[in-house]
Every structure is written in structure tokens, then in C-alpha cells.
C-alpha positions, 0 to 999 in steps of 0.5 A, a space after each residue: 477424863 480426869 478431874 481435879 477437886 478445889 480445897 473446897 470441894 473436898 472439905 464439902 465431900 468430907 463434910 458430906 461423908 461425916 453427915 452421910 456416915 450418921 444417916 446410914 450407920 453400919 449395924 452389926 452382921 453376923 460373923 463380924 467383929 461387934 462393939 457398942 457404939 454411940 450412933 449419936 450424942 446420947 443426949 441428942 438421941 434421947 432427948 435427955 437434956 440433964 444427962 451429965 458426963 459424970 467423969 464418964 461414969 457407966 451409969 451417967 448415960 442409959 444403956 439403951 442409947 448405945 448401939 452395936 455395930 459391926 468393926 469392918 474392914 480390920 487387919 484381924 490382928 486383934 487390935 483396932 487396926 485395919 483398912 481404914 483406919 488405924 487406933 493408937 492410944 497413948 493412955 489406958 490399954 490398947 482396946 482388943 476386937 474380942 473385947 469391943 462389945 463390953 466396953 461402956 463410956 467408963 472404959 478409956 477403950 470405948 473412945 478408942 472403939 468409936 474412934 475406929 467405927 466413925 473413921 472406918 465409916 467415913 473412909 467407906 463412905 469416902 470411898 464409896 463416892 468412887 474415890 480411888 475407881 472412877 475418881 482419882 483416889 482421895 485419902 485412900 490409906 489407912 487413917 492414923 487416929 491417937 487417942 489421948 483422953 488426957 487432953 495433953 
């Protein structure tokens, strides 16, 4: 039986996938590759109305609000690239895996790091729907995400 889906129908799947990916974050597993990630606005997490950007200052946001979480599904060639998903950045360094779990919001990295987890999440949920199984695939390849914290 084959189905086909409307525009519609799949920006309300990727919606739901972006809304499911918050309720049910990966947490770190042994073995994998960790980094620390915000599972929320830290704001929103914490309730803090008066916590500010600060230029992305390490201290502007407790360390309590992040979270560390397992980067799944990586190609193992030490960078943020793999199944899912696929980081390039065009400012700051490259973010490298054994690194991920030391960088704060201070590190042009950590943008890179969460672009990575949430895009990998939500492909898995994408996935897990039966996109690509019993559905035909849906955005099944890697997601080219480029970084520029510049804004240019």
C-alpha cells in the first residue's frame, strides 16, 4: 500500500518530530560519544527571567542548566558528521567528538554541538515513525547544517 503525504502533512510530521525530540532527549550511554547540550532554553529551564546572552559569556547561564547527552549515530571520523546529520562550520575551529563534553555556550563549538544532537534527534525521530520501513522514505540522508555564528 503506498502513501503519499501533502506539504502539509509533512511539515505537521516535522513539527511533531521537533516537539516529540524535546520530550524525549537522548541522555548520555556508556560507551558513546558525550557532549553537554541544552535540553531547553536555559531560561525556560530554569525559570530565570534575568539571565542574559552576555556575548555568550561561560558564566551568563548556570552550569546546572546543561545537560549531557550521548552524539549518536556518528561516522567515527572525529568530527560532527555522521548518519543524520552533517556540521559545518564556516567560523571558529571545527568541534572534534572527544571534545564535545567540555565545551560551554562560550565556544563557537557548542553551536555546533547542539546543531548536531537536535538534527540527529529529530532524523531518528523522523525516522522512527517508519519513514524509509513501512513508509516510503522521507528525508532519509544525512542533513548538511552550516554554522555561521556570524550571522553573515
Amino acid at each position: 500500500m503506498s502513501r503519499r503525504f501533502t506539504r502539509g502533512a509533512l511539515a505537521a510530521a516535522t513539527l511533531t518530530v521537533a516537539l516529540a525530540t524535546l520530550a524525549a532527549p537522548a541522555l548520555a550511554a556508556p560507551g558513546s560519544a558525550q557532549a553537554h547540550v541544552f535540553m531547553v532554553n536555559p531560561v525556560q529551564s530554569s525559570g530565570d527571567q534575568s539571565l542574559t546572552d552576555a556575548k555568550d559569556s561561560a558564566t551568563a547561564v548556570p552550569s546546572s542548566q546543561y545537560a549531557t547527552a550521548a552524539l549518536r549515530n556518528l561516522d567515527g571520523g572525529g568530527g560532527l558528521s555522521g548518519k543524520w546529520a552533517q556540521v559545518r562550520s564556516e567560523t571558529g575551529a571545527p568541534a572534534q567528538v572527544a571534545d564535545a563534553g567540555t565545551y560551554t555556550r562560550h565556544d563557537d563549538q557548542f553551536e555546533q554541538v547542539m546543531a548536531y544532537f537536535w538534527g540527529n534527534e529529530a532524523q531518528e525521530y523522523l525516522q522512527s515513525l517508519g519513514f524509509g520501513t513501512e513508509l516510503p522514505g522521507a528525508n532519509d540522508r544525512a542533513q548538511p547544517v552550516r554554522i555561521n555564528q556570524w550571522g553573515a
